[in-house]
N, C-alpha and C positions, 0 to 999 in steps of 0.2 A: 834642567829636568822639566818637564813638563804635566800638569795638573788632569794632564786627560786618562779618563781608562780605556784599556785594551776592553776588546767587543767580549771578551773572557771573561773578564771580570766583573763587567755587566750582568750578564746573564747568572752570575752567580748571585748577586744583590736582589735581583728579581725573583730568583730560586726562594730564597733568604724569606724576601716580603711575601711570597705566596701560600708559604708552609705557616703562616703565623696571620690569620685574618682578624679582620675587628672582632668582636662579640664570640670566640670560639675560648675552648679551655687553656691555660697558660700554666706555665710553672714557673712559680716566685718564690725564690729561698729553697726551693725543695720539697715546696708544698705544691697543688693542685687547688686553682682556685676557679672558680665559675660563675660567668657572666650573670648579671642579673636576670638579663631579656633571656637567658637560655634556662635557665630555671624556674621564670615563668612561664615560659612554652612548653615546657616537662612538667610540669604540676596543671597546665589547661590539658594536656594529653591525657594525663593519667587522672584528670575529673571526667573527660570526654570519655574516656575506657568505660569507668566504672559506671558511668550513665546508662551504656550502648549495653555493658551486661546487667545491668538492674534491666533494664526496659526489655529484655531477651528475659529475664527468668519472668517479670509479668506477664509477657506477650504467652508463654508456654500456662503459666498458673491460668491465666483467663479459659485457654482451651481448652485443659482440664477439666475446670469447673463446667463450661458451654460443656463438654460430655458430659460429664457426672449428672449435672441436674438437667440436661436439654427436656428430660421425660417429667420432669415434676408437674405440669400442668395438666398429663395426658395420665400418670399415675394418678391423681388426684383426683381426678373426675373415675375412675375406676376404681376408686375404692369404695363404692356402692355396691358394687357388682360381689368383692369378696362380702360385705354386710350384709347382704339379699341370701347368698348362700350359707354364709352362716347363721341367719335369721330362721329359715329352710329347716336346716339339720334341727335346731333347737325347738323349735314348734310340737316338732313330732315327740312328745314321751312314750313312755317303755310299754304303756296298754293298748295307747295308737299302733305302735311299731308288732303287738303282737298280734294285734285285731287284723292288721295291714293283710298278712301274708306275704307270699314271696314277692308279687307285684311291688308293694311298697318298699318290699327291703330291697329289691335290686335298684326301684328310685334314688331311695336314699343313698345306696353306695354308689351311685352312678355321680351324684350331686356333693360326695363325700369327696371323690377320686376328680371331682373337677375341681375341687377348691384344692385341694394340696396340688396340683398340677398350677392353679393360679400364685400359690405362695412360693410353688419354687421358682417360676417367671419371675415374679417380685425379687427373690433373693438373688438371683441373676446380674438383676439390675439395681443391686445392691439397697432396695427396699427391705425394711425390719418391721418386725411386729415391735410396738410397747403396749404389752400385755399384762400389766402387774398383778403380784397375788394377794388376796385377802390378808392384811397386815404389813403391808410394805408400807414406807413411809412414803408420802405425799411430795413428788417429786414435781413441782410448780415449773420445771421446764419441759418437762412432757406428759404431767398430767393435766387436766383442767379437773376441777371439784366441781359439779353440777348441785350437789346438793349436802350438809351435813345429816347423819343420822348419830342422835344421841342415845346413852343407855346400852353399847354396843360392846361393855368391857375391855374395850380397846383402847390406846392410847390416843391422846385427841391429835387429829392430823391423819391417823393411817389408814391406807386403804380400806374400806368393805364391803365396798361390789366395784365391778366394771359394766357400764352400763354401752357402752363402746368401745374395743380397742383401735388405740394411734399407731401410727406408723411413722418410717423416719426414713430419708431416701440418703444415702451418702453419709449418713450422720449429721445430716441435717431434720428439724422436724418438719415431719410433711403433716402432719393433723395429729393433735394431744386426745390420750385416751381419755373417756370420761369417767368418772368416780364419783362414788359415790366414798366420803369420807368421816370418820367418826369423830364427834363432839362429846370430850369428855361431859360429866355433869358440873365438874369442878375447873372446866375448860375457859378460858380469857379468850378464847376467839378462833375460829377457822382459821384455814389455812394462807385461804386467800386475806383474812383481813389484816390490816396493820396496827402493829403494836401502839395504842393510843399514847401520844406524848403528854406525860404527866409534868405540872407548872409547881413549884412549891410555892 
């Protein structure tokens, strides 16, 4: 008998060793078990995935934002323009406006109908008025307090003029409105100041 193989049988052996490479999946006992280096290259895939889509929902949120505020600098400087006109309207009281005649009152609605044509532009481009009313509470991220006014039977902290209204572009603040805010008599301190830390 002889120790040689037929070229048949060969080719089966080779079959055998090609179906079954170094570093691939195996079954032992019945089980499925997985090379180290192949579960390390599935866990660097699936860190590279999640990378590539984090950096794709940034790249997107960044564009966003670039539209949403691109106008902040060019709204900001034209917010003079609605303050000039509503400076305009308020000047003229009710004895001016009667003394005026029709002359002055078609001014006035002409200077009226330009500024609501200016606020709906704003609103457009997703610009807000913050305009609070006499008694609101002193909102430190969109108001600024310009001055206390005490003896105003109001609670200390709340609104009691607007000596400016702010605006806000995207829900961002684009300029905090000015106030004027009331100082109880029995009041420990503005809005803006800080609660003094007491030492026993």
């Amino acid at each position: 008998m002889s120790d040689e193989h037929t070229p048949h049988e060969e080719e089966e052996t080779l079959e055998t060793e090609a179906q079954e490479p170094d570093g691939a999946v195996s079954e032992e006992a019945g089980e499925l078990t997985v090379d180290p280096l192949v579960e390390e290259m599935r866990d660097r895939l699936m860190r590279a995935l999640a990378d590539a889509e984090n950096t794709r929902r940034r790249a997107e949120r960044d564009k966003e934002d670039a539209l949403k505020y691109a106008i902040t600098r060019f709204a900001r400087d034209i917010l003079s323009v609605s303050d000039n006109m509503r400076r305009a309207l308020d000047s003229v009281d009710d004895a001016a406006k009667a003394e005026g005649g029709e002359a002055l009152a078609a001014l006035l609605s002409g200077v009226s109908m330009t500024e609501r044509e200016l606020m709906n532009v704003f609103s457009k481009h997703g610009i807000k008025q913050v305009n609070p009313k006499a008694g609101d509470r002193f909102d430190p991220n969109v108001h600024q307090a310009i001055a206390e006014v005490p003896g105003t039977g109001q609670p200390n902290g709340a609104v009691v003029q607007v000596t400016q209204t702010g605006f806000t572009i995207g829900g961002r603040l684009l300029r905090p409105a000015m106030v004027l805010v009331a100082r109880d008599a029995g009041g420990k301190g503005g809005p803006q100041e800080p609660t003094p830390d007491t030492e026993a």
